[in-house]
C-alpha positions in Angstrom: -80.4 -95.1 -49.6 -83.8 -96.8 -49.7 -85.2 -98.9 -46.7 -86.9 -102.1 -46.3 -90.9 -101.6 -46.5 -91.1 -103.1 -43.1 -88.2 -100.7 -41.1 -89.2 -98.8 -38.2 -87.1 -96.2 -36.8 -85.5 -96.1 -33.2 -88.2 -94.8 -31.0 -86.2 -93.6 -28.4 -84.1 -89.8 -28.8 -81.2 -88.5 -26.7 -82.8 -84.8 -25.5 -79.9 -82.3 -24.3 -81.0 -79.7 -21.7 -79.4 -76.8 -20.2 -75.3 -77.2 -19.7 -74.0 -81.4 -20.3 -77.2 -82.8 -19.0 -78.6 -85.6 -21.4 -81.9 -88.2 -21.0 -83.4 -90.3 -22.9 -87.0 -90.4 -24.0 -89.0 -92.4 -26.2 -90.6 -90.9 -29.3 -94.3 -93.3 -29.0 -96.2 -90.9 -31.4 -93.6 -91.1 -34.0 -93.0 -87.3 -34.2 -90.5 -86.3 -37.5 -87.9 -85.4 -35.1 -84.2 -83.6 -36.4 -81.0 -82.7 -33.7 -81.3 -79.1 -32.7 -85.4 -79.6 -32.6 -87.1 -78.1 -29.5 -89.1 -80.6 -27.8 -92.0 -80.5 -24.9 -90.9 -83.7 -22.6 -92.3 -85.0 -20.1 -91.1 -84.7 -15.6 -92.1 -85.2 -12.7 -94.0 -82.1 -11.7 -95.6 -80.8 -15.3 -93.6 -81.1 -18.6 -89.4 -79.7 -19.0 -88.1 -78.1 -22.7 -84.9 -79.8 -24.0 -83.3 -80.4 -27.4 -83.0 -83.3 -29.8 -79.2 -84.1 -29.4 -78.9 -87.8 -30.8 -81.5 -89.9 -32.1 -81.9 -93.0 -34.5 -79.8 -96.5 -34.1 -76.8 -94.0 -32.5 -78.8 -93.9 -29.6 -79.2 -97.8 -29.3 -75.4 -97.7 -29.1 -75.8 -95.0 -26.2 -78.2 -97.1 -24.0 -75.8 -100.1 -24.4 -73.0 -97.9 -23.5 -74.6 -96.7 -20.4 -76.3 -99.9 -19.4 -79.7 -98.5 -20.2 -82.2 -101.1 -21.5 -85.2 -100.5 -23.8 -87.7 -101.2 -21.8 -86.5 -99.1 -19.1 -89.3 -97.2 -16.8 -87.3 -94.3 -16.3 -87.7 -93.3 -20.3 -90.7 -90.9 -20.5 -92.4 -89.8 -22.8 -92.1 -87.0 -25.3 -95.0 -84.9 -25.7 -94.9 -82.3 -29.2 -92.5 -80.1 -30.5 -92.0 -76.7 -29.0 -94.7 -74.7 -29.7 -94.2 -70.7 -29.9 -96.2 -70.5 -26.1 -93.2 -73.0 -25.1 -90.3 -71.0 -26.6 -91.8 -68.0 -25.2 -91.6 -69.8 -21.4 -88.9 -71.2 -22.0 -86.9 -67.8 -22.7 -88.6 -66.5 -19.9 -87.7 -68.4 -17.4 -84.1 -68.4 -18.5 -83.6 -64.9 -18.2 -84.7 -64.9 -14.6 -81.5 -66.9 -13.9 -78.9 -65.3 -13.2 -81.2 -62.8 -11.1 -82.0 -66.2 -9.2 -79.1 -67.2 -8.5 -77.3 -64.0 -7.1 -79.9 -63.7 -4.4 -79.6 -67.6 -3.7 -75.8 -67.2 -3.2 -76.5 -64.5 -0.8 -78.9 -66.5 1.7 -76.7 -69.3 1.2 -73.3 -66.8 2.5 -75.8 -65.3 5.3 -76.5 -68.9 6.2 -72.5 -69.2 6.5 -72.8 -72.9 3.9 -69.5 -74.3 3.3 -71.1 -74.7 -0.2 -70.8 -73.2 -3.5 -73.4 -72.3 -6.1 -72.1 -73.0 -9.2 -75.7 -72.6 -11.2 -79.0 -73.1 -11.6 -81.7 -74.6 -14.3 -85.7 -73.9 -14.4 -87.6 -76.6 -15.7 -89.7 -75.3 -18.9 -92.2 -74.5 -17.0 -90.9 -72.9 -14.1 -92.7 -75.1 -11.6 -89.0 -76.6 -10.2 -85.5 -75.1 -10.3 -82.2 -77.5 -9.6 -79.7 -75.4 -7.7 -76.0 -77.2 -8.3 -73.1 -76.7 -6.4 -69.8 -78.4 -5.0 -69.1 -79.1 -1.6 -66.0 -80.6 0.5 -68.0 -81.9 2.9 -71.7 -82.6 3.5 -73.9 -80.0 3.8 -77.3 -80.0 6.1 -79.4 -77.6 4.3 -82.7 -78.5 4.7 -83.1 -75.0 6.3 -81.8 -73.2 3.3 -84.5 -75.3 1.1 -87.3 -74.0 3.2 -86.0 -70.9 2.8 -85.6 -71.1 -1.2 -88.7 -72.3 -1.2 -90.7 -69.3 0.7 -88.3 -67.0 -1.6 -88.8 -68.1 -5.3 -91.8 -70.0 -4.9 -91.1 -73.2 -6.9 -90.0 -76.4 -6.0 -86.9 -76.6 -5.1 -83.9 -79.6 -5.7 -80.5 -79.3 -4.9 -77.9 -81.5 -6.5 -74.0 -81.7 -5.6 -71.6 -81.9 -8.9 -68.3 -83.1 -9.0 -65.8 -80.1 -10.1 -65.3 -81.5 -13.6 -69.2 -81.3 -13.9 -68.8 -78.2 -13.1 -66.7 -76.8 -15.2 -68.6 -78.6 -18.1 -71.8 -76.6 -17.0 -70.3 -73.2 -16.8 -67.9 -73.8 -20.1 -65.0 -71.7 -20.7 -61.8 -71.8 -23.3 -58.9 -74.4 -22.3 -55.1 -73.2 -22.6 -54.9 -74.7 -26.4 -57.3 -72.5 -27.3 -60.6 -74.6 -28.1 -63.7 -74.4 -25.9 -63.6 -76.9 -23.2 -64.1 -80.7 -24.5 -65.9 -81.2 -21.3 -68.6 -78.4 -22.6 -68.6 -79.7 -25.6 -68.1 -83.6 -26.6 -66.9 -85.4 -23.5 -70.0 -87.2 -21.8 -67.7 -89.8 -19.3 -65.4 -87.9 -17.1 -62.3 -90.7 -16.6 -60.0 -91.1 -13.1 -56.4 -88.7 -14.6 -53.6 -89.6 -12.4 -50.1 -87.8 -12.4 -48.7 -91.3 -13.9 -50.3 -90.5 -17.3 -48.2 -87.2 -17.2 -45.2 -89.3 -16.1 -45.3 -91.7 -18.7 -45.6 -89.2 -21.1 -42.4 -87.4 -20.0 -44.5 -84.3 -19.2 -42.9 -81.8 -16.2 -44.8 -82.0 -13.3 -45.8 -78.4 -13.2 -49.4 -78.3 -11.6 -50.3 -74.7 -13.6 -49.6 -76.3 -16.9 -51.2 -79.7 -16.0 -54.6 -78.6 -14.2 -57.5 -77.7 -15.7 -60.4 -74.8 -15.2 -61.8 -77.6 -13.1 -58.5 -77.4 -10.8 -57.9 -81.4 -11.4 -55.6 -82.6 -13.7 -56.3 -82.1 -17.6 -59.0 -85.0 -19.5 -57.0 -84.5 -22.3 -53.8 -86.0 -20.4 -55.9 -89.1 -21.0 -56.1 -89.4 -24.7 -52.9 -90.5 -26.2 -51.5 -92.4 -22.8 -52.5 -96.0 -24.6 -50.2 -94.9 -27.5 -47.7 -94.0 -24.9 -47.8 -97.3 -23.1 -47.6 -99.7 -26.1 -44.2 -97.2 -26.9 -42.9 -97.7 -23.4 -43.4 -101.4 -23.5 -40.1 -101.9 -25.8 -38.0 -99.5 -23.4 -35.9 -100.7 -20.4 -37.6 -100.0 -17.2 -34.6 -98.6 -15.5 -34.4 -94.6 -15.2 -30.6 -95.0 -14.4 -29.2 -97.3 -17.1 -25.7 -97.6 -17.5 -24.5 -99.2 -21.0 -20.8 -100.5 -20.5 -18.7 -100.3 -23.4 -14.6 -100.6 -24.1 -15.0 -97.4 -24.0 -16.6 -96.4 -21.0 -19.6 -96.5 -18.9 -22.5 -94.7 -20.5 -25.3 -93.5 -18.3 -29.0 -92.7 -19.6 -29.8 -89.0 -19.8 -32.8 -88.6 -22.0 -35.4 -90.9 -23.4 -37.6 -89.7 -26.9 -40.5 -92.4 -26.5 -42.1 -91.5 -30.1 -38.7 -90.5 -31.5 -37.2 -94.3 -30.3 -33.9 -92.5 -29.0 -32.3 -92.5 -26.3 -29.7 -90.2 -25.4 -25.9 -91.5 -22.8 -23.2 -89.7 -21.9 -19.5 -90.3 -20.6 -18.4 -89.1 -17.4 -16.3 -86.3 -17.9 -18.1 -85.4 -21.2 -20.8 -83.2 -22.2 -21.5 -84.8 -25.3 -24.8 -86.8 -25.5 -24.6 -89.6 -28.0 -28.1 -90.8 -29.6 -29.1 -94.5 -29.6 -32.0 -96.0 -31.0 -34.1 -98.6 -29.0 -32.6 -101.8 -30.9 -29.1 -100.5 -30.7 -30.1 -100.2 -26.8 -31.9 -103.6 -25.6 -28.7 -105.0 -28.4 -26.2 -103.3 -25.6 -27.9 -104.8 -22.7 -28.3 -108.5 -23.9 -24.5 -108.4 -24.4 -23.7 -106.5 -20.9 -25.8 -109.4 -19.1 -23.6 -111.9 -21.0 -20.4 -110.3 -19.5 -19.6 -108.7 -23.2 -19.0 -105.1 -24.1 -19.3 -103.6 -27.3 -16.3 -101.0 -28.8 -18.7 -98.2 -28.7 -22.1 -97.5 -28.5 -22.9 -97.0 -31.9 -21.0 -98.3 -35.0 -19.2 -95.2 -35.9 -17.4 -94.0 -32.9 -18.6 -90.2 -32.4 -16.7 -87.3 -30.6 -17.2 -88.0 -27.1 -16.5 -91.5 -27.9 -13.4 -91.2 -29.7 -12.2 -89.1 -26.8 -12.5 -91.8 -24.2 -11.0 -94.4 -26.2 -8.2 -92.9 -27.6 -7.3 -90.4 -24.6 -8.4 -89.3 -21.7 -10.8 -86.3 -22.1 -8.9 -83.0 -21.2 -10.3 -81.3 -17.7 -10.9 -77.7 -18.3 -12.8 -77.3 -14.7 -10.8 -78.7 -12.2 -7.6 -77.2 -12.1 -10.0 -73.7 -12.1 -10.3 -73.1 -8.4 -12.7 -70.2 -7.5 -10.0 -68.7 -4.9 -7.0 -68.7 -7.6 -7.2 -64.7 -7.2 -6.8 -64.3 -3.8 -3.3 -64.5 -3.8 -3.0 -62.0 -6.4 -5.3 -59.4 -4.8 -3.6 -59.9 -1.5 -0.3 -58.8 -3.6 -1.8 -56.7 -4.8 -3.3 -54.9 -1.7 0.8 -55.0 0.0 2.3 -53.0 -3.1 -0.3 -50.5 -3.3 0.2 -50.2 0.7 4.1 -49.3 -0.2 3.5 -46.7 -2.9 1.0 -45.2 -0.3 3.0 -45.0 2.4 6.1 -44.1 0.6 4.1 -41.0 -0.6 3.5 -40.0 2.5 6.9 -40.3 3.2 6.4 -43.2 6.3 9.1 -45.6 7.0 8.6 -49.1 5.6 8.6 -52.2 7.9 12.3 -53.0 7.4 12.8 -49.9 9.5 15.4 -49.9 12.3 12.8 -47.9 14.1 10.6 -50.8 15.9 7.3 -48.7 16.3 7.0 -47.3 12.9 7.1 -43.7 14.2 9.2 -40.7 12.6 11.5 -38.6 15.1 11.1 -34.9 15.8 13.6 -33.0 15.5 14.3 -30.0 17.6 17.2 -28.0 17.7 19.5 -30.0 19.7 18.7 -32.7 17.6 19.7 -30.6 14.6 22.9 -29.1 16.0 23.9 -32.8 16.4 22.9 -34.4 13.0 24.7 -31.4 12.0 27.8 -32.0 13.7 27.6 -35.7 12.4 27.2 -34.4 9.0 30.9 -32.2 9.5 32.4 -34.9 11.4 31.5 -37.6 8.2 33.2 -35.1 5.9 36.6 -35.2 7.4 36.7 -38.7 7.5 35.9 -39.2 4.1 38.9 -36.0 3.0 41.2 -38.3 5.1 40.3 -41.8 4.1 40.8 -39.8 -0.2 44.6 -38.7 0.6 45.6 -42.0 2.2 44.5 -43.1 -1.5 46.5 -40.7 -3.1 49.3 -42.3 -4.8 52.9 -40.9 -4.1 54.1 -39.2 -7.7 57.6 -38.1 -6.3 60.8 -39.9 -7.8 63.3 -41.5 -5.6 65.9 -39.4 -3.8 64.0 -36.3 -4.2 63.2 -35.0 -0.2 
């Protein structure tokens, strides 16, 4: 692509520093400058190291964007590229990091700060370091500054982050397996309420819908607009009820990409699939007084059901205590066969109290004198039966 003779490039370049922190600066000595370059900038106490992240008519876009003019006094000034020296600093005071900010979080504990230190940046030449951390509430610590100060030497700024902003500095891997946008691409960090998650038809489960950041998820944000426009042909009512000859239908499950909605019959567990059309079709005609056959043209199972005959009720006529009465049987016969074992009277025994007699030897003389007595009346009662074989006349 060739350009005019007269063009002149954007002067001002987007420089990335440590974590999601991006400035602007203006490129006046018209330095060959490529993304990923390491560039001396200028600050307020000395000069800070940072990399080329954006630069050319992108950037223009980028000011307007973040109501930045071009003539802005708060865009400095970038000095040279990184020389060796730099790089050398630069890794230097990096690697004293994490070292700093162990013993930072300690004074901070033995100071008892409802704070936390989330991390901590040197500027490129270690003549300030920005402490950031997250807070509830506000935090006096202008005796923990003083105290940073007399401990690291250095000037000392602490700025509060949001927890989003924090979660973009320290980075991490999300739950879909990609690092986190808010690391990576995402600049703006957007209000997500649990509507977008509602109008998406997303359970409300808190561990599936937060983020590292313990807020709910950026990305909950991105296709709501196509979600919306969907939702904007669908009846507002969660319990609609489509009456048909058939029956009354009521709403069960709603695709919004699909364009389906799912009704059912009392009495039935069949859901029947509509599409949106068919639907807002149904409703004109039930707000006209009219009812449609069925709720599709050709009549489905649960539909022919509730015209034709009543659906058959498998549940109802099931009670839960239909065995009682047969265990209670039950529990009486095997009672019987135990006690007949044991050879105890059953209760249709003359004897009230259930109890077997002793017998002793009067007792036994007497059942035994019963017992001789019965005979002779039954040898009596047989020749009374005895017919008389004689013939007449004989004595």
């Amino acid at each position: 692509m060739v350009l005019p003779t007269d063009y002149k490039p954007f002067d001002i370049v987007e420089i990335r520093f440590k974590g999601s922190r991006k400035e602007y600066y203006r490129n006046s000595d018209g330095l060959d400058l490529y993304t990923g370059d390491m560039v001396v900038v200028e600050a307020d106490y000395g000069h800070d190291v940072g990399f080329v992240s954006l630069s050319g008519e992108l950037v223009r876009l980028q000011l307007k964007k973040n109501h930045i003019t071009e003539d802005d006094d708060r865009i400095r000034k970038i000095y040279r590229v990184a020389s060796e020296n730099d790089k050398e600093k630069y890794e230097k005071f990096k690697e004293k990091e994490s070292a700093t900010l162990e013993r930072a979080r300690t004074i901070a504990m033995d100071m008892r700060l409802n704070m936390k230190l989330s991390d901590i940046e040197f500027q490129g030449d270690g003549r300030k370091v920005i402490f950031y951390y997250t807070a509830e509430k506000r935090v006096d610590f202008r005796v923990l500054i003083k105290q940073y100060a007399a401990e690291f030497r250095t000037r000392i700024e602490m700025r509060q982050v949001s927890y989003r902003e924090e979660a973009s500095r320290l980075g991490g891997i999300g739950s879909c397996g990609r690092e986190l946008c808010c690391s990576t691409w995402l600049t703006d960090y957007k209000v997500v309420t649990m509507g977008a998650a509602k109008s998406q038809n997303l359970s409300i489960n808190m561990l599936k819908l937060s983020g590292q950041c313990g807020r709910l998820k950026c990305c909950l944000n991105y296709e709501l607009e196509t979600y919306l426009e969907a939702l904007s042909e669908f009846p507002k009512d969660d319990r609609l009820t489509l009456e048909t000859v058939s029956g009354s239908a009521r709403l069960q499950k709603t695709d919004i990409l699909k364009r389906t909605l799912w009704f059912s019959y009392p009495n039935n567990n069949d859901w029947i699939a509509i599409d949106i059309e068919r639907v807002n079709k149904i409703i004109a005609l039930n707000k006209k007084g009219k009812k449609p056959d069925t709720l599709v043209d050709q009549p489905l199972g649960a539909e022919i059901i509730n015209k034709f005959e009543p659906a058959p009720d498998l549940i109802s006529d099931q009670d839960i205590s239909r065995y009682d009465e047969l265990d209670k049987q039950r529990k009486k016969q095997g009672k019987k066969r135990r006690n007949k074992r044991k050879g105890k009277p059953s209760n249709k025994s003359k004897n009230p109290q259930g109890t077997r007699q002793k017998k002793g030897p009067e007792g036994a003389q007497k059942e035994k004198g019963q017992g001789n007595k019965g005979n002779k009346n039954r040898d009596r009662n047989r020749n009374k039966k005895k017919p008389n074989n004689k013939p007449s006349g004989q004595n």
